[in-house]
C-alpha positions in Angstrom: 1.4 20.4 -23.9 -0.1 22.8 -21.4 2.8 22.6 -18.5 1.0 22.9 -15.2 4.3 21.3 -12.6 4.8 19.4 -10.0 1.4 20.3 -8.6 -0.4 18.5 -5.3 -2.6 15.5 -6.6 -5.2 13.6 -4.2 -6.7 10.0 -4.4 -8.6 8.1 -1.9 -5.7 7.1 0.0 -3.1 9.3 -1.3 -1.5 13.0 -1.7 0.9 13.4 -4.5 3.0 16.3 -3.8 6.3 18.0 -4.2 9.1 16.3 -2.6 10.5 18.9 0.6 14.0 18.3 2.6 12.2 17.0 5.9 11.2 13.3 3.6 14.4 12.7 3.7 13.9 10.6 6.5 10.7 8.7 5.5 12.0 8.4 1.6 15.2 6.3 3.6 13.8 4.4 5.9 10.4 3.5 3.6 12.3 2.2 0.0 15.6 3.9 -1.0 17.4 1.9 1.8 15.8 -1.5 0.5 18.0 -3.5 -2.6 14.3 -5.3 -3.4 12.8 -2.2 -4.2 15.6 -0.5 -5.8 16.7 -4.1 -7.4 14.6 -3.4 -11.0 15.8 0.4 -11.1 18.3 2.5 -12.2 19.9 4.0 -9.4 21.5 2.1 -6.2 20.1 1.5 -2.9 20.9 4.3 -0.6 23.5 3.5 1.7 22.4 6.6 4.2 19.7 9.3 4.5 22.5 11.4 3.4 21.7 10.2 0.1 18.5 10.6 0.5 18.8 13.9 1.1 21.2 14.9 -1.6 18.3 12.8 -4.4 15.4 15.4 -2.8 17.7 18.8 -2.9 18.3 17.9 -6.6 14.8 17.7 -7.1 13.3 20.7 -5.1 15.6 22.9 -7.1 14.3 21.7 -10.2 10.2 22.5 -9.1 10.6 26.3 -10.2 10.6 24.2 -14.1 6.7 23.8 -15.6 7.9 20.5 -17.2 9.2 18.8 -14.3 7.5 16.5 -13.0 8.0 14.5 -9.9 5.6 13.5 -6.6 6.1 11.9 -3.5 3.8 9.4 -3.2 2.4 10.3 0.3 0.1 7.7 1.9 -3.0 9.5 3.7 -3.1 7.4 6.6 0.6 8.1 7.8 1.2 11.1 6.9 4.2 10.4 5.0 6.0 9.3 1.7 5.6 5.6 1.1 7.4 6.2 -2.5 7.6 8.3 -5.5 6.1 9.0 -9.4 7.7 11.3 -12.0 8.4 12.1 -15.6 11.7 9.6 -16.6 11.6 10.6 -20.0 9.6 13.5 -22.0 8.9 14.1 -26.1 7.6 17.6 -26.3 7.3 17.2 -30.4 4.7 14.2 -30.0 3.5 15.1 -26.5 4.8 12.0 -24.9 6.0 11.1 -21.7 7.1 8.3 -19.7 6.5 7.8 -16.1 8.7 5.5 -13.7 7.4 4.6 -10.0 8.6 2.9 -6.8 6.8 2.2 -3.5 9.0 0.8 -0.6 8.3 -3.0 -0.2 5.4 -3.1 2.9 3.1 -1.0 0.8 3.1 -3.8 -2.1 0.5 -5.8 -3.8 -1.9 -2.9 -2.2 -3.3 -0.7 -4.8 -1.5 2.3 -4.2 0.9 2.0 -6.8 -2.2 2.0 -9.5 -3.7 4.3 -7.4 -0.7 6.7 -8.2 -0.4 6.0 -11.5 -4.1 6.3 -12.5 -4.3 9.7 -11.1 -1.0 10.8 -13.3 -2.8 9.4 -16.7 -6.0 11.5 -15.3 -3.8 14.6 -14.9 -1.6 14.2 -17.8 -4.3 13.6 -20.2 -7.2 16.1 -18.8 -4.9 18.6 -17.7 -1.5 18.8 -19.1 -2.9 17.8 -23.0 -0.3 14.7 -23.7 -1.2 12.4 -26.3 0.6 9.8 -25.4 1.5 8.1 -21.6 4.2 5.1 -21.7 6.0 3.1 -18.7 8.8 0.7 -19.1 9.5 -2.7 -16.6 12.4 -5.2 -16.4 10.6 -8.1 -17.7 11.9 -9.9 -14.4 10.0 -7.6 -12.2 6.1 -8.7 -13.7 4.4 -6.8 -10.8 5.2 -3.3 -12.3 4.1 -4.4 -15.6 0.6 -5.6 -13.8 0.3 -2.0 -12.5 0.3 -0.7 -15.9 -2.4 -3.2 -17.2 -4.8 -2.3 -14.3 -4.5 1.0 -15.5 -5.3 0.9 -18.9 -1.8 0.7 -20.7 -1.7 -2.1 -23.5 1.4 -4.1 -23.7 3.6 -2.9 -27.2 6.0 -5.2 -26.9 9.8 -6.0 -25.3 12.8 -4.7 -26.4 16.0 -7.2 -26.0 18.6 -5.9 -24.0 16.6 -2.3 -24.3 17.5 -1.0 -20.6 19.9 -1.5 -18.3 19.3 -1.2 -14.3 20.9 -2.5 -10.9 21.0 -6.2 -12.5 22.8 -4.9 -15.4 21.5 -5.0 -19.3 17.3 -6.3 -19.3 14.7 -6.8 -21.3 12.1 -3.9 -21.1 8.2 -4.5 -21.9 7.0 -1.5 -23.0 3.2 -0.1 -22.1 1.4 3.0 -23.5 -2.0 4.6 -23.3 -2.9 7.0 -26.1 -5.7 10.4 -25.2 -7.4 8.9 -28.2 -8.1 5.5 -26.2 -8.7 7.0 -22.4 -12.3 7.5 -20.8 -12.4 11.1 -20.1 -15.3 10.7 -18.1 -13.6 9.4 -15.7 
C-alpha cells in the first residue's frame, strides 16, 4: 500500500477532512450525544462535549501517521460535521482494510453515508493500492449493511456472536469489495 493520510476528500455534497478541535461542538450535538446512533457501535454515547473533545485530540495527534486514517464527514451545505469514516481495522500483509461509519440520526436514509463510503473505496483502491475493502454491521442494524450493498460490497457471510458493541455480544455480516472486482473508470 501506497500511504497517502488522512487527506481532504470531496463529493457532491460532501468534504471529508481531518477532524480539528473546534468540531467538537458539531461532532456532540450532531451524533456522539444520541444512544440511536451510537446504539450498533462500540463506544458509548457521549455524555458531554468534553468527550467529544477528548475522542478528536486523540485523533489529531495521530494525523502526523501515513496509515491513519480517519475523516469527518462534513456536509457541504452546513458547513459542518454531520459524522465520521475511518480505518477500524488494517492488514498491511494482504492490503486490507476495514472501514466503520456513523452519521448523526437527521442526516439518515439520505445518501450521504454511501456518498462517504463510495469516495473511500474510490481513494483506497485508485490511490492508496489496497486489494481488499471490508465493513462489518450488527445484523440488527440492516441499514448499514444496505450502505455497503449500494456501494458495491458483496455480502460474505455472518459471524455468530463475532462482535460485541453497546448491546453487548452480536452477530456481524461481513461485506468486502476486492480491486480485482471495482470499476476503475469510475
Amino acid at each position: 500500500m501506497g500511504h497517502k493520510g488522512t487527506v481532504t476528500l470531496e463529493t457532491e455534497r460532501l468534504v471529508l477532512r481531518r477532524f480539528t478541535n473546534d468540531d467538537a461542538d458539531a461532532m456532540f450535538r450532531n451524533w456522539a450525544d444520541d444512544p440511536e446512533v451510537t446504539k450498533y457501535l462500540t463506544w458509548p454515547t457521549h455524555s458531554d462535549v468534553s468527550v467529544s473533545k477528548f475522542v478528536i485530540d486523540s485523533w489529531v495527534k495521530e494525523y502526523e501517521k501515513l496509515n491513519y486514517y480517519s475523516w469527518a464527514i462534513a456536509l457541504k451545505e452546513i458547513n459542518e460535521p454531520i459524522g465520521s469514516i475511518s480505518v477500524v481495522k488494517m492488514d498491511e500483509n494482504i492490503n486490507k482494510v476495514e472501514v466503520g461509519y456513523c452519521i448523526g440520526r437527521k442526516w439518515w436514509r439520505q445518501g450521504y453515508t454511501s456518498e462517504a463510503l463510495a469516495e473511500l473505496i474510490r481513494f483506497f483502491f485508485k490511490e492508496v493500492g489496497v486489494n481488499r475493502i471490508e465493513a462489518m454491521h450488527d445484523v440488527q442494524n440492516p441499514n448499514s449493511g444496505k450502505v455497503m450493498q449500494k456501494c458495491g460490497m458483496k455480502y460474505e457471510g455472518t459471524m455468530c456472536q463475532g462482535g460485541e458493541n453497546n448491546q453487548g455480544l452480536c452477530d456481524v455480516a461481513i461485506y468486502a469489495i476486492l480491486a480485482d472486482d471495482y470499476c476503475f473508470s469510475t
